[in-house]
N, C-alpha and C positions, 0 to 999 in steps of 0.2 A: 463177813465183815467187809471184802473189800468189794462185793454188790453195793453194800450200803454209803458205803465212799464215792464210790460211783455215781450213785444218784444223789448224796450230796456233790458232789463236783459239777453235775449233768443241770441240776435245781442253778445254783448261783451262774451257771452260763447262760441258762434261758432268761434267768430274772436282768443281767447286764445286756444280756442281749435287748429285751425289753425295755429298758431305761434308755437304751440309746435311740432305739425308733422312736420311744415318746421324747428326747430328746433332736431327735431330726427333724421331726415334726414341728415339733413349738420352735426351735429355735434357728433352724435350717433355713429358710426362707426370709429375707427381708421384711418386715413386717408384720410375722405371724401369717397365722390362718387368714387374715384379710387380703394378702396381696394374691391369694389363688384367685380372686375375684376382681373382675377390673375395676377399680372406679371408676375413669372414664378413659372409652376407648377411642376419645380424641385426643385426651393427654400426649399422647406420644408424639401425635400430629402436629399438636400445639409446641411445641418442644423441636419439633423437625424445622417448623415456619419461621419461630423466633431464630436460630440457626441459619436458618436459608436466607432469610432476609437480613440477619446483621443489624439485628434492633439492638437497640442500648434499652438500659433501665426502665426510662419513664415510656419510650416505646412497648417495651412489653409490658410495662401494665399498662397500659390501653388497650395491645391486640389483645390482653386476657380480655376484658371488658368486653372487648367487642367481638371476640368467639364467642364468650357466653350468652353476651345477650344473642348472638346470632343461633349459639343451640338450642335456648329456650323458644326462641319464637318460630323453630323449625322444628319444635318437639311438640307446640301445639297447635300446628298444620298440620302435625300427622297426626296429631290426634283425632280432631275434625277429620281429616281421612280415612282414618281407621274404624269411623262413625259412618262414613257415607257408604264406603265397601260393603259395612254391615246391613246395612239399609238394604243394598242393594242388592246383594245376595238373599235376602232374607223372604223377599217378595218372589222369587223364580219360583216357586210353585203356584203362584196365583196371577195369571195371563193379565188381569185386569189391570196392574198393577205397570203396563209397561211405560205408561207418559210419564208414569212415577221414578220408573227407571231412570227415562231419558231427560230427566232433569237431573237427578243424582249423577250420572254420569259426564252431564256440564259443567254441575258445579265440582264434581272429581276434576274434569281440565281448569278449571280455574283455579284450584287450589294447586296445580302441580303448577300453573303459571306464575300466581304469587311467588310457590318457595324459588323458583329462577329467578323472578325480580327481587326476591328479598336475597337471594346469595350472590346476586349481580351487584346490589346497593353493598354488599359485604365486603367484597372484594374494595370496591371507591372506597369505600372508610379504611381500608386496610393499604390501602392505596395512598389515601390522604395524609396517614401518618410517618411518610418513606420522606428522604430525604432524597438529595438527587443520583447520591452515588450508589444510595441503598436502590434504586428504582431498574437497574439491569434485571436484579434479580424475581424483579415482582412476575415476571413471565414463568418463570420456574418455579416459583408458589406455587401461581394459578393452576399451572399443567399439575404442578403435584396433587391440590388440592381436590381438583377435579377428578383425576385417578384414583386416587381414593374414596369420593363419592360414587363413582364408577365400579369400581371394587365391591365395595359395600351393598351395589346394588343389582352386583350378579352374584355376592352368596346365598348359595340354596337355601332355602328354609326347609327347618326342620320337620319329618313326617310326622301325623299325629301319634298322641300314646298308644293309639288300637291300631293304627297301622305300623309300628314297633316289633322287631320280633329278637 
């Protein structure tokens, strides 16, 4: 009798025990299951600039504006990029191919010139919308902003899956 009590006792702590991780799970984190996954990992950035700079209201929805449009159109230079690398890797087994290269590889520097001129023009519009007392701070943007594209562009990338162990 007092076996069987036991594993009734032993039953309803596993099952509470239970309830509470599916309850840590769902409810534990701010926004469910969604917020383990970034939605953008400039938000935070964006959120840092409006902060550093001392935007008001209608300032920040413009810098939104004009972060987005500035990620969209550095989201499809790297795509275009990510086409050219392709290209260009793809031909190394076939020597013929090398004048093939060495176009692909100018138009690689030109497309790495544009995203500078297009995050130089980013900065001016971002710029353009400061007022005079907000504009001390526009240098400590820039240096943040750039650090963290900097950041961004010395994390490692990940090994392949067969190179995984």
């Amino acid at each position: 009798m007092k076996q069987l009590q036991f594993f009734k006792i032993g039953f309803v702590v596993l099952v509470v025990l239970n309830l509470a991780l599916v309850a840590f799970l769902l409810i534990g984190k701010p926004g469910g299951h969604r917020s383990a996954h970034k939605v953008s990992s400039n938000q935070p950035f964006k959120n840092e600039a409006i902060t550093i700079l001392n935007l008001n209201e209608d300032q920040q929805a413009e810098f939104l504006k004009l972060a987005q449009g500035h990620h969209q159109e550095m989201r499809k230079l790297e795509q275009i990029q990510k086409e050219l690398v392709r290209s260009y890797f793809d031909g190394i087994a076939n020597p013929d191919k090398e004048t093939e290269r060495q176009q692909l590889d100018t138009e690689n520097q030109k497309l790495e010139a544009q995203k500078l001129k297009l995050t130089y023009l980013h900065f001016l519009q971002v710029k353009s919308l400061l007022t005079e007392s907000q504009l001390p701070q526009f240098e400590k943007f820039v240096q943040k902003a750039i650090g963290r594209v900097m950041l961004d562009a010395k994390k490692p990338s990940r090994p392949p899956k067969d190179l995984k162990r």
